[in-house]
C-alpha positions in Angstrom: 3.9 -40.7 22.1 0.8 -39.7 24.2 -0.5 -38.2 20.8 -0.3 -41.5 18.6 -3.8 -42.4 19.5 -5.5 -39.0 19.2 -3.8 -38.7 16.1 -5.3 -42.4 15.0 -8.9 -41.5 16.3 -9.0 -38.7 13.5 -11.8 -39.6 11.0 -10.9 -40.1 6.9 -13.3 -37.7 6.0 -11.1 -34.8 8.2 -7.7 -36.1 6.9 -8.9 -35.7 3.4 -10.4 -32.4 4.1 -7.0 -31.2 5.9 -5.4 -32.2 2.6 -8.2 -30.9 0.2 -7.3 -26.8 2.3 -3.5 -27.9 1.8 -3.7 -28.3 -2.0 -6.2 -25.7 -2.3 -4.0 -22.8 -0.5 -0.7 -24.6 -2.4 -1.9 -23.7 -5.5 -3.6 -20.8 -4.7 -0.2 -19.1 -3.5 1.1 -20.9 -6.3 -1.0 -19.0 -8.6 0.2 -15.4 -6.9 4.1 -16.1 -7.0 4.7 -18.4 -10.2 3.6 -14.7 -12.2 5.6 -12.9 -9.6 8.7 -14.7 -10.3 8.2 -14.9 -14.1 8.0 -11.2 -14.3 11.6 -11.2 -12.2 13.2 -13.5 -14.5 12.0 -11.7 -17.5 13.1 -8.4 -15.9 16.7 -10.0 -15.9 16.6 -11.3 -19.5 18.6 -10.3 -22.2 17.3 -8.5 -25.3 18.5 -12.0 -27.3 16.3 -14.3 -24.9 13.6 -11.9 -23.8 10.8 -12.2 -26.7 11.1 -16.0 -26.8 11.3 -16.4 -23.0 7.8 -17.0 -22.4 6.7 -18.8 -19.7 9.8 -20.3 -18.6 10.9 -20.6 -14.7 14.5 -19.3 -15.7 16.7 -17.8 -18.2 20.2 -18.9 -19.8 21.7 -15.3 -18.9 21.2 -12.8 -16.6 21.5 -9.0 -17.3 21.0 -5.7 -15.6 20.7 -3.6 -18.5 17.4 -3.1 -18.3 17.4 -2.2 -14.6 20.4 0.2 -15.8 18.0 2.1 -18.3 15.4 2.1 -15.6 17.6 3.7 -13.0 19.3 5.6 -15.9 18.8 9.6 -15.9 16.0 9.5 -18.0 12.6 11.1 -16.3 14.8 11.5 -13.2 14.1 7.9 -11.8 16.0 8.1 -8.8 14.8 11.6 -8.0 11.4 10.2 -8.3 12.3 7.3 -6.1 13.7 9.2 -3.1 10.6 11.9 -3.8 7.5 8.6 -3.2 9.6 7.2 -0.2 9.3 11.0 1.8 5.4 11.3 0.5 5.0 7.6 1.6 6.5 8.1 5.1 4.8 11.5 5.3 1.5 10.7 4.2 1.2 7.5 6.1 2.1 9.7 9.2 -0.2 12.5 8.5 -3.2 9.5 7.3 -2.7 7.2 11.1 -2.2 10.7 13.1 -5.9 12.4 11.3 -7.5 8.8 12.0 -6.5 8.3 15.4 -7.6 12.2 16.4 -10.9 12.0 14.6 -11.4 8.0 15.8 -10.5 8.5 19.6 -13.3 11.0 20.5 -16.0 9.3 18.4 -15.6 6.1 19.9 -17.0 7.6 23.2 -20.6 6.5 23.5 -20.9 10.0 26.0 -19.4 12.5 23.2 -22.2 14.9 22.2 -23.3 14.9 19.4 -21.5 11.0 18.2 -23.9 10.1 16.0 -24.5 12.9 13.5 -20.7 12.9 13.5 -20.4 9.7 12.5 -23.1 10.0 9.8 -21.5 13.3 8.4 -18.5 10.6 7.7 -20.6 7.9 6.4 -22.2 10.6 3.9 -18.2 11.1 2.4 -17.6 7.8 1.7 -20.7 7.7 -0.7 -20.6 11.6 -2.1 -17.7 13.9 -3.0 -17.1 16.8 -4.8 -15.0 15.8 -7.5 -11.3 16.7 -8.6 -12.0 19.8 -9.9 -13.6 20.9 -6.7 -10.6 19.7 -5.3 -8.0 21.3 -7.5 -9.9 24.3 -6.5 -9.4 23.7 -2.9 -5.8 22.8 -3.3 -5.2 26.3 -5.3 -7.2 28.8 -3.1 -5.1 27.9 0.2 -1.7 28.0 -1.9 -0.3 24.3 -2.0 -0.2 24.2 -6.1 2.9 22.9 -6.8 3.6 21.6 -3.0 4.7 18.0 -1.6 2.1 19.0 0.6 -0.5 18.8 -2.1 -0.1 14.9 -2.2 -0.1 14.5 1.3 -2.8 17.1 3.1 -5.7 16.3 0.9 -5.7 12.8 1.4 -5.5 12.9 5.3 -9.1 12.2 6.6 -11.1 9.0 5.1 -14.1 7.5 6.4 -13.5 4.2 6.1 -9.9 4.1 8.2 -12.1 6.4 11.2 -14.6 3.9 11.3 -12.6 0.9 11.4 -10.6 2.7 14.1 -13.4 4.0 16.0 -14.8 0.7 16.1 -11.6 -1.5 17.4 -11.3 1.5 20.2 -15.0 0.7 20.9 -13.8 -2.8 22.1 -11.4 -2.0 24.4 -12.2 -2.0 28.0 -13.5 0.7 29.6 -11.8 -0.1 32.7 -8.6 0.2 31.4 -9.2 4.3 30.8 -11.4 4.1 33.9 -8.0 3.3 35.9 -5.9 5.4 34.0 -8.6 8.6 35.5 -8.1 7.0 39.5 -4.4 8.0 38.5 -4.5 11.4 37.2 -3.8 10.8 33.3 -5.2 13.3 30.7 -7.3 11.9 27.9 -4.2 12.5 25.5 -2.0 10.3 28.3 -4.5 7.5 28.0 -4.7 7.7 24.5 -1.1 7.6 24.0 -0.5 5.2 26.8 -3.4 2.8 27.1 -5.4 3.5 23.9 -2.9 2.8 21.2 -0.9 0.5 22.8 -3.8 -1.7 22.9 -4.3 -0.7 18.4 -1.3 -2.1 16.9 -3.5 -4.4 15.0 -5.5 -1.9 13.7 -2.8 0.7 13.5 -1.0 -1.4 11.3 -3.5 -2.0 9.0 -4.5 1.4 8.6 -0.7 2.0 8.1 -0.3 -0.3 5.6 -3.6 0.4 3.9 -2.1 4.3 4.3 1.2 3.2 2.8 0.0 1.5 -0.1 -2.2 4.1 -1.5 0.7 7.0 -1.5 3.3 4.7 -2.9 0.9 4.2 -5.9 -0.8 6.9 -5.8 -0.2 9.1 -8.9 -3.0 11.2 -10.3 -2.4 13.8 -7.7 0.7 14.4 -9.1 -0.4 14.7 -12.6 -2.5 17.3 -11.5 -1.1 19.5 -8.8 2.8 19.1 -9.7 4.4 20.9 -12.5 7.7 20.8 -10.9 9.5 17.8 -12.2 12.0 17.4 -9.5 9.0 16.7 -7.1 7.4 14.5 -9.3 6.5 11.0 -7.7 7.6 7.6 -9.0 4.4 6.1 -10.4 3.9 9.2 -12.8 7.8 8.7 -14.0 7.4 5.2 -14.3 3.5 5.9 -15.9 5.2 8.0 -18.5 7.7 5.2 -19.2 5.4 2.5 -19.5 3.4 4.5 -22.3 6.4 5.1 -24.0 7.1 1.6 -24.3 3.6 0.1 -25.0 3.7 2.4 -28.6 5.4 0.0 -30.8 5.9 2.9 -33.3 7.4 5.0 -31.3 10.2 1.8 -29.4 11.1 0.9 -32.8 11.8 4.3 -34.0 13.8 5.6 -31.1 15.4 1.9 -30.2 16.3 3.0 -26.9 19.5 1.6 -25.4 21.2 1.5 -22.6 24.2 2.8 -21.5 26.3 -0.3 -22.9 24.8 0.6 -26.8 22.9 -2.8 -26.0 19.0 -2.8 -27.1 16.7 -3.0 -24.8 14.0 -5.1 -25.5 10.0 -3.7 -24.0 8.9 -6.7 -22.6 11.9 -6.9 -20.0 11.9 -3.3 -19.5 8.3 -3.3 -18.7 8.8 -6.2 -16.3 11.6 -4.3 -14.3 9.8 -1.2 -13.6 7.1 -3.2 -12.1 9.3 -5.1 -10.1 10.9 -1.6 -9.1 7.6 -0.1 -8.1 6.2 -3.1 -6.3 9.3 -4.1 -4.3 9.4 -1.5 -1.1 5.6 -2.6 -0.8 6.6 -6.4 -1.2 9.1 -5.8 1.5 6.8 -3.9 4.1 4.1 -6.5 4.1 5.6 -9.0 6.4 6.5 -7.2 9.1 2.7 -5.5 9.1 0.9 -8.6 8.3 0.8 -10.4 11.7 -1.5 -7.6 12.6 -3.4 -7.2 9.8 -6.5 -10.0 9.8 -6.8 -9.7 13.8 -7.0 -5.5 13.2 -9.5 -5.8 9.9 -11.8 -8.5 11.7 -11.8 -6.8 15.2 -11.9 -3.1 13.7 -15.4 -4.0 11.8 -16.9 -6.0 14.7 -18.5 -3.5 16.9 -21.0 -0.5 15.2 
């Protein structure tokens, strides 16, 4: 009851602008889920509904053949599947662990040598040498054909140090400065004080990490020849270009295991729903962290 008046006092100009941000972020999220969901209700459709769905919200039937077909044997799908979730895990691992080592020591203002260091970094995130250099690289120290090929390369980048190295920056010096009185080792404050204080920032380098192996796929076109390591994005790449030629669906009429047709739009519409869903799923739990860690990583220089 005490908030009755305060509520009254509030001008008409801010009540309208409170509702102006509400219908303005409604029908911005609207925007990003109404093509979410159309593309899941299409992925369902049967080959009879399918080309005359459109637009619509929902469909008179619901099938999984077209889910079936994806999954099916054909370019080793679930192989695939089980191959981007290890090189996901992996590479996210390997990407936080190589920005955490090369962030920690550069966000000490005493560290000799900090700012050539830091430019050497800044000069990689305008110049590289290229994929052929390297393929090069990858061939002279033997990984060719590894897992390790998708996930060693990609390690180090600029942009995730810097971020890192400036959120560290922030914290406290007297934090570490307590953590010497009592006898840690730099690698117990940075595994005790340091990153216990980065979640934010850890988990938006995570999820920025996580992102870029699960779609990630030209690596794999060029390193792998193996194709029980291949990843899922170059499976579901080769898919998708066998059903955008016309020419080639309506020659080969591929069907499911059921003898039912399926048709391309729906097809195309479930492999995208397959590859996006483990990131869709991921995002929640990471994004409470994500705007403080973005904002507060690029604060300090």
């Amino acid at each position: 009851m005490a908030e009755a008046p305060a509520l009254r006092r509030r001008s008409a100009g801010a009540v309208t602008f409170d509702l102006v941000n509400v219908l303005l972020m409604a029908l911005f999220a609207l925007s990003i889920l109404l093509p979410f969901w159309i593309m899941l209700v299409l992925s369902f459709t049967p080959n009879e509904w399918a080309n005359d769905l459109g637009l619509k919200l929902w469909t008179s039937e619901w099938s999984m053949a077209t889910y079936r077909f994806a999954l099916s044997s054909y370019g080793n799908v679930v192989q695939a599947y089980g191959n981007s979730i290890v090189r996901t895990v992996l590479g996210t691992a390997a990407i936080v662990a190589a920005t955490v080592a090369a962030a920690y020591p550069l966000s000490k203002k005493r560290l000799p040598g900090r700012t050539f260091m830091t430019w050497v970094i800044l000069i990689t995130m305008v110049f590289s040498g290229g994929f052929i250099t390297l393929w090069l690289v990858v061939r002279s120290v033997g990984l060719l054909d590894s897992r390790w090929a998708l996930i060693l390369p990609s390690m180090a980048n600029g942009f995730n140090i810097l971020i890192m190295r400036n959120f560290m920056m922030t914290i406290d010096d007297a934090y570490e400065e307590a953590a010497f009185i009592d006898g840690a080792s730099y690698l117990q404050i940075l595994t005790r004080v340091v990153l216990p204080l980065s979640k934010p920032v850890l988990a938006v380098i995570a999820l920025w990490a996580a992102v870029f192996h699960w779609n990630e796929w030209f690596h794999a076109l060029i390193f792998i020849n193996d194709e029980s390591k291949l990843v899922l994005q170059l499976i579901l790449r080769r898919m998708m270009r066998l059903l955008t030629s016309d020419e080639l669906f309506d020659m080969l009429n591929w069907q499911d295991l059921m003898g039912i047709i399926l048709p391309t739009k729906a097809v195309r519409a479930a492999v995208m729903i397959l590859t996006i869903g483990p990131i869709v799923a991921a995002y929640p739990f990471l994004q409470r962290h994500f705007v403080k860690g973005i904002f507060v990583g690029g604060l300090k220089g």
